[in-house]
N, CA, C and O atoms as CSV, one atom per row, in Angstrom:
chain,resi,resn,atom,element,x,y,z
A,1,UNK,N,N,28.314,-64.959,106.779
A,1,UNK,CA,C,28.145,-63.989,107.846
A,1,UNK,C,C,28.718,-64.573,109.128
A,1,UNK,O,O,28.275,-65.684,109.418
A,2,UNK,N,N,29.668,-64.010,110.001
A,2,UNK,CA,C,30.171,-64.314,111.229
A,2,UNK,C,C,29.226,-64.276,112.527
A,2,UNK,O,O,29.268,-63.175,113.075
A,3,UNK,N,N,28.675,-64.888,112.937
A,3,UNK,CA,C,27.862,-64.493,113.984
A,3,UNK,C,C,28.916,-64.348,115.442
A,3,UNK,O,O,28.498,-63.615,116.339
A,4,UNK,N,N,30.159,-65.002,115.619
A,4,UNK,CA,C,30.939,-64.600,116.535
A,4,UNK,C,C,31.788,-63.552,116.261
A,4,UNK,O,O,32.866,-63.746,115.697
A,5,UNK,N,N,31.408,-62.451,116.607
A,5,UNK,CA,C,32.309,-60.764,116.611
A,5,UNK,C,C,33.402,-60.947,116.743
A,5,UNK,O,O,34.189,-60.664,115.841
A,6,UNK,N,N,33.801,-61.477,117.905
A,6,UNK,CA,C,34.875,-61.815,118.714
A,6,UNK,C,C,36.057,-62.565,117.832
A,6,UNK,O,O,37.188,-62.522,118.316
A,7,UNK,N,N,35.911,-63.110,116.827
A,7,UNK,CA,C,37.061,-64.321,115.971
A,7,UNK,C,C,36.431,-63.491,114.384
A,7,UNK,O,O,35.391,-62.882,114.130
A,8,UNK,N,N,37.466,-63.794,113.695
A,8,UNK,CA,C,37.285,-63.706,112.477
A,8,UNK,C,C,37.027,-64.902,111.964
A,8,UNK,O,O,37.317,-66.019,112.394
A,9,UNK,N,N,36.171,-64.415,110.533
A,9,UNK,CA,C,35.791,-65.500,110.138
A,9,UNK,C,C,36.566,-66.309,108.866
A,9,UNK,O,O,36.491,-65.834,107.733
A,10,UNK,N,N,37.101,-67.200,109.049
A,10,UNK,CA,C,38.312,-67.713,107.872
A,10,UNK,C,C,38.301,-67.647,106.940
A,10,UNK,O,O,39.290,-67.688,106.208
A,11,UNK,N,N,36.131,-67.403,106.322
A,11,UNK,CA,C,36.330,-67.389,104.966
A,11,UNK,C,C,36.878,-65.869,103.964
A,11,UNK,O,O,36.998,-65.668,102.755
A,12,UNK,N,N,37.133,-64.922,105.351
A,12,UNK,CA,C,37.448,-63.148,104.588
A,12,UNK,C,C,38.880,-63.413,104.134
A,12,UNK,O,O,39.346,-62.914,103.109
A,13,UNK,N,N,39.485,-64.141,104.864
A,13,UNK,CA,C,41.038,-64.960,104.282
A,13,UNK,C,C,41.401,-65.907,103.293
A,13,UNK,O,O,42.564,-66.301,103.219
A,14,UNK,N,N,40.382,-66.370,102.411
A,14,UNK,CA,C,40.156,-67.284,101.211
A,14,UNK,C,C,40.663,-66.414,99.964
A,14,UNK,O,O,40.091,-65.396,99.576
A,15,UNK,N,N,41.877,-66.988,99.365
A,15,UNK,CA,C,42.193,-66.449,98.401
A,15,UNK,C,C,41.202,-66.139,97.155
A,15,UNK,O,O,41.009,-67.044,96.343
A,16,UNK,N,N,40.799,-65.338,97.046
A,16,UNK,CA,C,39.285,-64.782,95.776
A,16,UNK,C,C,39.563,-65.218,94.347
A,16,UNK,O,O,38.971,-64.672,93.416
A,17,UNK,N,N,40.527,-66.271,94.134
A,17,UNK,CA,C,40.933,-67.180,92.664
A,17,UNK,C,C,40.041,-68.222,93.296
A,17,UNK,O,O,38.951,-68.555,92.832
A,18,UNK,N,N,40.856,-68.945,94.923
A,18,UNK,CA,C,39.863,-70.371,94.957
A,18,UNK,C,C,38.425,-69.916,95.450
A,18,UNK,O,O,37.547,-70.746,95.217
A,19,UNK,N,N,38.049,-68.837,96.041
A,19,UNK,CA,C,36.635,-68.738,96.143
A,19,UNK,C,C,35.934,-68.285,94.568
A,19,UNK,O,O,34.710,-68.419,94.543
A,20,UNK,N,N,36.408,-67.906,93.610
A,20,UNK,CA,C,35.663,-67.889,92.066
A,20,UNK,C,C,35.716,-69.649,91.537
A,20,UNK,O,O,34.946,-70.492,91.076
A,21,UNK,N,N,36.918,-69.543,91.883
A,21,UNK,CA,C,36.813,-71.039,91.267
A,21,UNK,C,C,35.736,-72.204,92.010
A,21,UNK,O,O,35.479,-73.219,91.362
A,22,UNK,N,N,35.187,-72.035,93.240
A,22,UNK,CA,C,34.601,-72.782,93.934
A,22,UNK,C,C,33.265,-72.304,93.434
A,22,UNK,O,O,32.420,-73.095,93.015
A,23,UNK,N,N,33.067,-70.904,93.483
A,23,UNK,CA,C,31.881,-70.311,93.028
A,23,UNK,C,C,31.477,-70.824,91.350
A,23,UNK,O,O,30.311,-70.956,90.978
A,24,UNK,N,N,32.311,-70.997,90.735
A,24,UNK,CA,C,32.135,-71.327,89.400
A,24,UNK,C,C,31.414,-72.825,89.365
A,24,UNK,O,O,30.299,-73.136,88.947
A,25,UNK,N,N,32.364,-73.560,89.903
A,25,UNK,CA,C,31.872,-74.745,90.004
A,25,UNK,C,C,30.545,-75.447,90.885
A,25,UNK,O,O,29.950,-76.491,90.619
A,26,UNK,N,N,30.316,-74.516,91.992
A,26,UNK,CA,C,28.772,-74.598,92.372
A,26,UNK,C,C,27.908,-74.266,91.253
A,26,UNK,O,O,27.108,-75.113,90.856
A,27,UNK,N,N,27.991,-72.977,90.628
A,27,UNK,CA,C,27.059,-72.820,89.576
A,27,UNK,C,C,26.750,-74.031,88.382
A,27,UNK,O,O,25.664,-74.481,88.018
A,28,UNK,N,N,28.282,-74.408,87.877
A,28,UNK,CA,C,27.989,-75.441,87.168
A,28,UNK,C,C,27.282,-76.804,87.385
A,28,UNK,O,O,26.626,-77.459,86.576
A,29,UNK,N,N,27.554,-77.040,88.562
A,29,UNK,CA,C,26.902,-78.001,89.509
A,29,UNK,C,C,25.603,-77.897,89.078
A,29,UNK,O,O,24.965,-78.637,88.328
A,30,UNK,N,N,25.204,-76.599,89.806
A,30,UNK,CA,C,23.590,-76.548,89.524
A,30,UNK,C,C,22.731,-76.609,88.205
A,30,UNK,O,O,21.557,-76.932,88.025
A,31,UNK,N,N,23.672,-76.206,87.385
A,31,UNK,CA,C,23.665,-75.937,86.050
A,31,UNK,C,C,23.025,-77.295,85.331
A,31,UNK,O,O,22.066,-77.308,84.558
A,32,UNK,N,N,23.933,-78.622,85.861
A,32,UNK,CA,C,24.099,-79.952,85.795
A,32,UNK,C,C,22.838,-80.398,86.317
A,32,UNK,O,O,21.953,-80.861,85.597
A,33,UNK,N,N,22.751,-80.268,87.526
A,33,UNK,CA,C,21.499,-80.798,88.233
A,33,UNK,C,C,20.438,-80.149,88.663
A,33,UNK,O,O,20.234,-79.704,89.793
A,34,UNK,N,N,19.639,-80.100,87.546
A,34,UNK,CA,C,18.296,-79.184,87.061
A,34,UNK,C,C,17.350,-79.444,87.731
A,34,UNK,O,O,16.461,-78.645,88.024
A,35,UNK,N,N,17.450,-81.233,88.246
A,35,UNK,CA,C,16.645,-81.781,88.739
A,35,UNK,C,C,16.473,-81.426,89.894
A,35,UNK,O,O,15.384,-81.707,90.395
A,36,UNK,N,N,17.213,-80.884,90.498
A,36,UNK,CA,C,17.487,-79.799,91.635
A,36,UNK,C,C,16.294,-78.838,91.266
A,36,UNK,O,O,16.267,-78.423,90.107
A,37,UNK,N,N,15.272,-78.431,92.170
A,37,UNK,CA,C,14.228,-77.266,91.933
A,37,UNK,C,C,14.646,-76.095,92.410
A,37,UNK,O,O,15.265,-76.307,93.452
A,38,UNK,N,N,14.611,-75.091,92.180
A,38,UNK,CA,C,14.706,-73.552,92.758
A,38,UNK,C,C,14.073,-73.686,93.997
A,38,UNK,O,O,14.639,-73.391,95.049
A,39,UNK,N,N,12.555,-74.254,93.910
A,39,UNK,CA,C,11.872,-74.419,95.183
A,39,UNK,C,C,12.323,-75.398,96.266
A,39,UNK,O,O,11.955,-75.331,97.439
A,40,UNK,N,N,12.954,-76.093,95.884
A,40,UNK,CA,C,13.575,-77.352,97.068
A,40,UNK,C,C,14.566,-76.921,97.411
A,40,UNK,O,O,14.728,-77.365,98.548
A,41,UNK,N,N,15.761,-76.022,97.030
A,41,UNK,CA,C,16.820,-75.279,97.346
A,41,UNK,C,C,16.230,-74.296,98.375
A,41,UNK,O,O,16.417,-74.642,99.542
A,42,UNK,N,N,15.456,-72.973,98.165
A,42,UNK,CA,C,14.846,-72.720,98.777
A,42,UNK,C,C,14.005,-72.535,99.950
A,42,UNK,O,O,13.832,-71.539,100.653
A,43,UNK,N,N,13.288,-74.262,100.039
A,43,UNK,CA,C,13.241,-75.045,100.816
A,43,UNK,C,C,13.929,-75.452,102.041
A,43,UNK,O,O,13.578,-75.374,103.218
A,44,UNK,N,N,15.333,-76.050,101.314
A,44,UNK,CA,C,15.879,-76.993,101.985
A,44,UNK,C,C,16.887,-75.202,102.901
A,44,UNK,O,O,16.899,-75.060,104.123
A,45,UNK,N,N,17.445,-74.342,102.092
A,45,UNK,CA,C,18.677,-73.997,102.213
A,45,UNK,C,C,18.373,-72.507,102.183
A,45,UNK,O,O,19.381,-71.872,102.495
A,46,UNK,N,N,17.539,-71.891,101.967
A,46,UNK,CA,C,16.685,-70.398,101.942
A,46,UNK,C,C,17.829,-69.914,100.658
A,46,UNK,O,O,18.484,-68.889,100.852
A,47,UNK,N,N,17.999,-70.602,99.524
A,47,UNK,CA,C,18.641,-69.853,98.960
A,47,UNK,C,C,18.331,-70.631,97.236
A,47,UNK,O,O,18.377,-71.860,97.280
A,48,UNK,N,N,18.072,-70.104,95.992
A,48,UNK,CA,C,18.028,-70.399,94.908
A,48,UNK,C,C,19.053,-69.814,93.609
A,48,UNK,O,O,19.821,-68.865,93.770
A,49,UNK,N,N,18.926,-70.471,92.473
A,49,UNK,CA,C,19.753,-69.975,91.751
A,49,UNK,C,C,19.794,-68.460,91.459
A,49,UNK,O,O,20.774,-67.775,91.168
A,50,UNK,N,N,18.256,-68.027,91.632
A,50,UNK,CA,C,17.727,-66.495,91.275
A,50,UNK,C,C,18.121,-65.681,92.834
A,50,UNK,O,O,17.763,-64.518,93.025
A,51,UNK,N,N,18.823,-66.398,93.778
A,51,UNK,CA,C,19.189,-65.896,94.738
A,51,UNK,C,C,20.930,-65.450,94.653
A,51,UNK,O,O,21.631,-64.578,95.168
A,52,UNK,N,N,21.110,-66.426,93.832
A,52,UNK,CA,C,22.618,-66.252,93.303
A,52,UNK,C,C,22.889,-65.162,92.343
A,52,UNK,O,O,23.926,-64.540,92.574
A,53,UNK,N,N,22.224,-64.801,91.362
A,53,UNK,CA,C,21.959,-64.099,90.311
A,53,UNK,C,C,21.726,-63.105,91.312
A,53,UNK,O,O,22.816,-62.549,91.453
A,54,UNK,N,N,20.872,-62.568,92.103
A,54,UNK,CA,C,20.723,-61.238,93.129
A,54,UNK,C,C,22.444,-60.927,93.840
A,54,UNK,O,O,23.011,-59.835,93.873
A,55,UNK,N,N,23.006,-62.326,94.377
A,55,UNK,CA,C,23.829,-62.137,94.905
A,55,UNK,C,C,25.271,-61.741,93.482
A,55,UNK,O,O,25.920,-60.862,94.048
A,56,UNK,N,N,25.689,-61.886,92.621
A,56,UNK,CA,C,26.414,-61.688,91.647
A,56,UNK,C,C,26.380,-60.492,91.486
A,56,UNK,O,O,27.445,-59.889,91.357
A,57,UNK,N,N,24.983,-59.711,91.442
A,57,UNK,CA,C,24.645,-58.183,90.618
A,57,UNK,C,C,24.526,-57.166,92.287
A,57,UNK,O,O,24.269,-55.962,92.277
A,58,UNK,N,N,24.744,-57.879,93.440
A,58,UNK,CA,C,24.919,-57.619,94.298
A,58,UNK,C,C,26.489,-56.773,94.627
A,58,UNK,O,O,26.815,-55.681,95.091
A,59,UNK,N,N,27.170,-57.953,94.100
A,59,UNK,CA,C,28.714,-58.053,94.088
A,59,UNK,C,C,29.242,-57.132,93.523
A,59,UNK,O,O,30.287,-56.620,93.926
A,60,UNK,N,N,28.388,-56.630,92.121
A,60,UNK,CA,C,29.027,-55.393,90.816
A,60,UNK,C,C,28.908,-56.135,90.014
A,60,UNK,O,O,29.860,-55.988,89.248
A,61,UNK,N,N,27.947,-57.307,89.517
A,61,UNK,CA,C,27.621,-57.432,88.072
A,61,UNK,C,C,27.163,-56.118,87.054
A,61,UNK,O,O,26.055,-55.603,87.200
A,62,UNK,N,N,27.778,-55.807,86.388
A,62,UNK,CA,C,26.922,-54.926,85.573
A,62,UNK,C,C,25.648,-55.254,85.106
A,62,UNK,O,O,24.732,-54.456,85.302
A,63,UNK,N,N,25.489,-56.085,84.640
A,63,UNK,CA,C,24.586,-56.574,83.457
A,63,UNK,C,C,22.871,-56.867,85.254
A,63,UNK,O,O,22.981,-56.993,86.473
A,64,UNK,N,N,21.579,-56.833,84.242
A,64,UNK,CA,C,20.555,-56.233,84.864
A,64,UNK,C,C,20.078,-57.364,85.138
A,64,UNK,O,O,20.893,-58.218,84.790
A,65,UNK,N,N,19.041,-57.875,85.648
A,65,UNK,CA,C,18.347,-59.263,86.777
A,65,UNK,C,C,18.288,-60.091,85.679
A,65,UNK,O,O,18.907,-61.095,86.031
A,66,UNK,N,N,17.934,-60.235,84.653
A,66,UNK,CA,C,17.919,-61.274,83.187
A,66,UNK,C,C,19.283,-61.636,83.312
A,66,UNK,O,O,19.494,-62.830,83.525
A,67,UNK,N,N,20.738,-60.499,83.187
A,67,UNK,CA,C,21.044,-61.397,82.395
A,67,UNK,C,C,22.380,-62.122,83.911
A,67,UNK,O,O,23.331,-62.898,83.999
A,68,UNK,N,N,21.768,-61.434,84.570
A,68,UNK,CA,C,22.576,-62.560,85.973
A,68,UNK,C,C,22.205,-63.502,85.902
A,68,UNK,O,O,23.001,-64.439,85.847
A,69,UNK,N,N,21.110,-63.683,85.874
A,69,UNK,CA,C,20.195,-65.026,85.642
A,69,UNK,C,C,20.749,-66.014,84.773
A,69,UNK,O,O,21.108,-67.181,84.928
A,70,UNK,N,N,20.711,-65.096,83.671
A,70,UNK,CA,C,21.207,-66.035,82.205
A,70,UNK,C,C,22.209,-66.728,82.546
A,70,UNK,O,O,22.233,-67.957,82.608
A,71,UNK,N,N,23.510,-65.636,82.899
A,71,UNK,CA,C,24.978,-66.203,84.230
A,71,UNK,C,C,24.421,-67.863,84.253
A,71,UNK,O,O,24.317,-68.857,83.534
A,72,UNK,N,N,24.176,-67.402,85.513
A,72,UNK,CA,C,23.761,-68.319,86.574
A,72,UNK,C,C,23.017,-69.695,86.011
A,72,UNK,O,O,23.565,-70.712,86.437
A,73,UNK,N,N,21.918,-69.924,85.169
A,73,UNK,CA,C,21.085,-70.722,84.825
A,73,UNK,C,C,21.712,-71.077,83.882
A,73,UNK,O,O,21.380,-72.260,83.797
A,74,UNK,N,N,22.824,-70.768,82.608
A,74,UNK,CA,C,23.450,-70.994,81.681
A,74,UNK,C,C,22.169,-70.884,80.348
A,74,UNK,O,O,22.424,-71.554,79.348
A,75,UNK,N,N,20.810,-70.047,80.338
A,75,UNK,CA,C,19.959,-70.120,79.618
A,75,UNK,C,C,19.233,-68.856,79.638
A,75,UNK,O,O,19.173,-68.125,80.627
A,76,UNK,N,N,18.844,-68.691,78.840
A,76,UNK,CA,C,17.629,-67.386,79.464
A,76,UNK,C,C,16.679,-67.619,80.210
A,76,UNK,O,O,15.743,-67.856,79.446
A,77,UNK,N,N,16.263,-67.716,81.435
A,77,UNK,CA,C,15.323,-67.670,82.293
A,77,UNK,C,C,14.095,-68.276,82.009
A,77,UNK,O,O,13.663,-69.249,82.627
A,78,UNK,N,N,13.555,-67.744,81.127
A,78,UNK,CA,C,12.195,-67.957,80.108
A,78,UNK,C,C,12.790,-69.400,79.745
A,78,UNK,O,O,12.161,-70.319,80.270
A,79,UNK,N,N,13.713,-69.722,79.072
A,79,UNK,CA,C,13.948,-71.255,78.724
A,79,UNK,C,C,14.226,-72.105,79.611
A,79,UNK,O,O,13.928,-73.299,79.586
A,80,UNK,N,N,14.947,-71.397,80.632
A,80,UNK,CA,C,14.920,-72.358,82.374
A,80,UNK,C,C,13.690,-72.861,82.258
A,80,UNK,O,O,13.477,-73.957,81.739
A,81,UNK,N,N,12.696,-72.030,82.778
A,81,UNK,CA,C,11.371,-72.152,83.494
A,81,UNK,C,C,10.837,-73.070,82.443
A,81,UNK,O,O,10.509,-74.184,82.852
A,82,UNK,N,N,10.694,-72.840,81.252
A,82,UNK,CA,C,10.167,-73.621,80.338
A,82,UNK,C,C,10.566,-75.002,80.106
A,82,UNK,O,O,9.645,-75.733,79.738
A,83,UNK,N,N,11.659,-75.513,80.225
A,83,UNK,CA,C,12.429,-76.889,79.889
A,83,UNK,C,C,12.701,-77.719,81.516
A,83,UNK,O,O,12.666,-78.930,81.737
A,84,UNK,N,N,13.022,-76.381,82.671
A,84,UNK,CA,C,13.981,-77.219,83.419
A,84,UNK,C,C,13.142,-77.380,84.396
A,84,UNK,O,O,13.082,-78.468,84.969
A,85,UNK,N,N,12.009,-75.877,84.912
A,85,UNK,CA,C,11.322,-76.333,86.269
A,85,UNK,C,C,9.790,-76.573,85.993
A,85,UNK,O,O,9.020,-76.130,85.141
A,86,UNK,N,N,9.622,-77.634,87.271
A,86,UNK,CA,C,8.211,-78.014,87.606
A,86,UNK,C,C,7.165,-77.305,88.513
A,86,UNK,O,O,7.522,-76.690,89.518
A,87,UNK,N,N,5.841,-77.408,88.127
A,87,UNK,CA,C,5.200,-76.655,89.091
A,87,UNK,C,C,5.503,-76.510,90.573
A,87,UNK,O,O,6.067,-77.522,90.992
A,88,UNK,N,N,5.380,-75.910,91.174
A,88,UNK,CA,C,5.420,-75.986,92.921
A,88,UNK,C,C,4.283,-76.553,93.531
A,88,UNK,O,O,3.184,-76.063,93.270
A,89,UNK,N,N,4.398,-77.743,94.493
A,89,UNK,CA,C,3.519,-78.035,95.147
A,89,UNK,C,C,3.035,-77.356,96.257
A,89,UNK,O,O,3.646,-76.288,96.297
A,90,UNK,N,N,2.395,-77.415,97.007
A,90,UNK,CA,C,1.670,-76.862,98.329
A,90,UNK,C,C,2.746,-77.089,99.786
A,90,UNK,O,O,3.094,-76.256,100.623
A,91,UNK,N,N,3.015,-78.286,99.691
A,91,UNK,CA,C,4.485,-78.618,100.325
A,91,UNK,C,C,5.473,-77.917,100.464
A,91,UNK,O,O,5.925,-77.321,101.442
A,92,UNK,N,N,5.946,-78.054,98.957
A,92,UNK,CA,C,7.308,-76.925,98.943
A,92,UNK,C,C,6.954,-75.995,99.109
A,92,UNK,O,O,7.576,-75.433,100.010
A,93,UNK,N,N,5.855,-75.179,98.501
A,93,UNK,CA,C,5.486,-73.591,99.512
A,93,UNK,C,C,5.808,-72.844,100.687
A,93,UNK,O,O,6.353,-71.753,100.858
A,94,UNK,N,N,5.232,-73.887,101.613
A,94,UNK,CA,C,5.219,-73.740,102.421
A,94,UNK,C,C,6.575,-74.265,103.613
A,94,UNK,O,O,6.676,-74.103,104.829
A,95,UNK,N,N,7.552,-74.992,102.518
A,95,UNK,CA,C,8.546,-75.640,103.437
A,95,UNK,C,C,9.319,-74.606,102.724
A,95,UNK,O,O,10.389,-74.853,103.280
A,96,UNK,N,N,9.584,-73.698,101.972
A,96,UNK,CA,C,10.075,-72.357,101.477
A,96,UNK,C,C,10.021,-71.442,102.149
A,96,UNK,O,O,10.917,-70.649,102.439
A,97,UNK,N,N,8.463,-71.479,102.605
A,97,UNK,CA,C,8.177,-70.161,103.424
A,97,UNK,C,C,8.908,-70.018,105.005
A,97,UNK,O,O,9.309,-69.086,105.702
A,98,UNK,N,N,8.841,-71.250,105.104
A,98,UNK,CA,C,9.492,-71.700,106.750
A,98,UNK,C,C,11.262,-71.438,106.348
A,98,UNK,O,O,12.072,-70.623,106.792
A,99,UNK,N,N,11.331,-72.043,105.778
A,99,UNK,CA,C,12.941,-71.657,105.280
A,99,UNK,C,C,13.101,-70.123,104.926
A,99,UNK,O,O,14.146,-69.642,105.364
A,100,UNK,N,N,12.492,-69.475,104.402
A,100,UNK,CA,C,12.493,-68.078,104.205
A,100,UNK,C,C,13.010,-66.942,105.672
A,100,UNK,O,O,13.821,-66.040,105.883
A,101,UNK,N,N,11.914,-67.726,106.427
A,101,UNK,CA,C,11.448,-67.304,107.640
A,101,UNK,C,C,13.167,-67.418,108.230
A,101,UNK,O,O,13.611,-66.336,108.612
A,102,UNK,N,N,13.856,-68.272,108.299
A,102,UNK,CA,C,15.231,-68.439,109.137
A,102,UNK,C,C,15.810,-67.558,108.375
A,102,UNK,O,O,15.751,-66.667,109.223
A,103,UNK,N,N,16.352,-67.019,107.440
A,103,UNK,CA,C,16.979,-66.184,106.437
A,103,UNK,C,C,16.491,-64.651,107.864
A,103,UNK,O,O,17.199,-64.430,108.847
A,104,UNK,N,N,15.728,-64.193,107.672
A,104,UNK,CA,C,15.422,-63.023,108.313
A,104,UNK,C,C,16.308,-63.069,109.793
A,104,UNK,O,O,16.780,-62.072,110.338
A,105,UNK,N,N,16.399,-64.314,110.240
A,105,UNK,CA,C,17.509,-64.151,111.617
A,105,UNK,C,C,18.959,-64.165,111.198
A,105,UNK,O,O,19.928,-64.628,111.800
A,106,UNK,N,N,18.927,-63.886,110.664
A,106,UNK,CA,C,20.233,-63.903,109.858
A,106,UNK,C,C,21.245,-62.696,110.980
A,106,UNK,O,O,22.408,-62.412,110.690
């Protein structure tokens, strides 16, 4: 998002091969490093993999909130949650919620 009106913003000029290809490879990234939490992303960056998956089906994914997910997580969801993530502490909650909170000034 541009917050200066006035200038364009360089990334509407990014050829859409190297922004898939960049996009691809973040996903895989994440894909890789599981150890990475949804909630510490979240956290840290107001944004998660299930935020990516919104943003994909956002874009014109056809396919319905599962299977962006699936996309995105390289698993079915249900087997994410089951294998890859850990409970949420009280911490991250709340350092989510504060991060949440900046997203809305958007």
């Amino acid at each position: 998002m541009n917050s200066n009106a006035e200038r364009p913003d360089p990334l509407d000029s990014m050829d859409d091969a190297q922004a898939a290809a960049a996009f691809r490879r973040l996903v895989r990234h994440l894909r890789h490093r599981h150890d990475a939490q949804n909630i510490d992303l979240m956290g840290l960056a107001g944004f998660c993999r299930n935020c990516l998956a919104d943003w994909v089906r956002d874009a014109g994914y056809p396919g319905d909130k599962e299977d962006a997910r699936t996309l995105i997580h390289g698993m079915p969801s249900g087997e994410w949650k089951a294998t890859r993530q850990t409970p949420a502490r009280e911490e991250q909650l709340a350092r989510m919620e504060a991060s949440i909170a900046k997203n809305a000034q958007e």
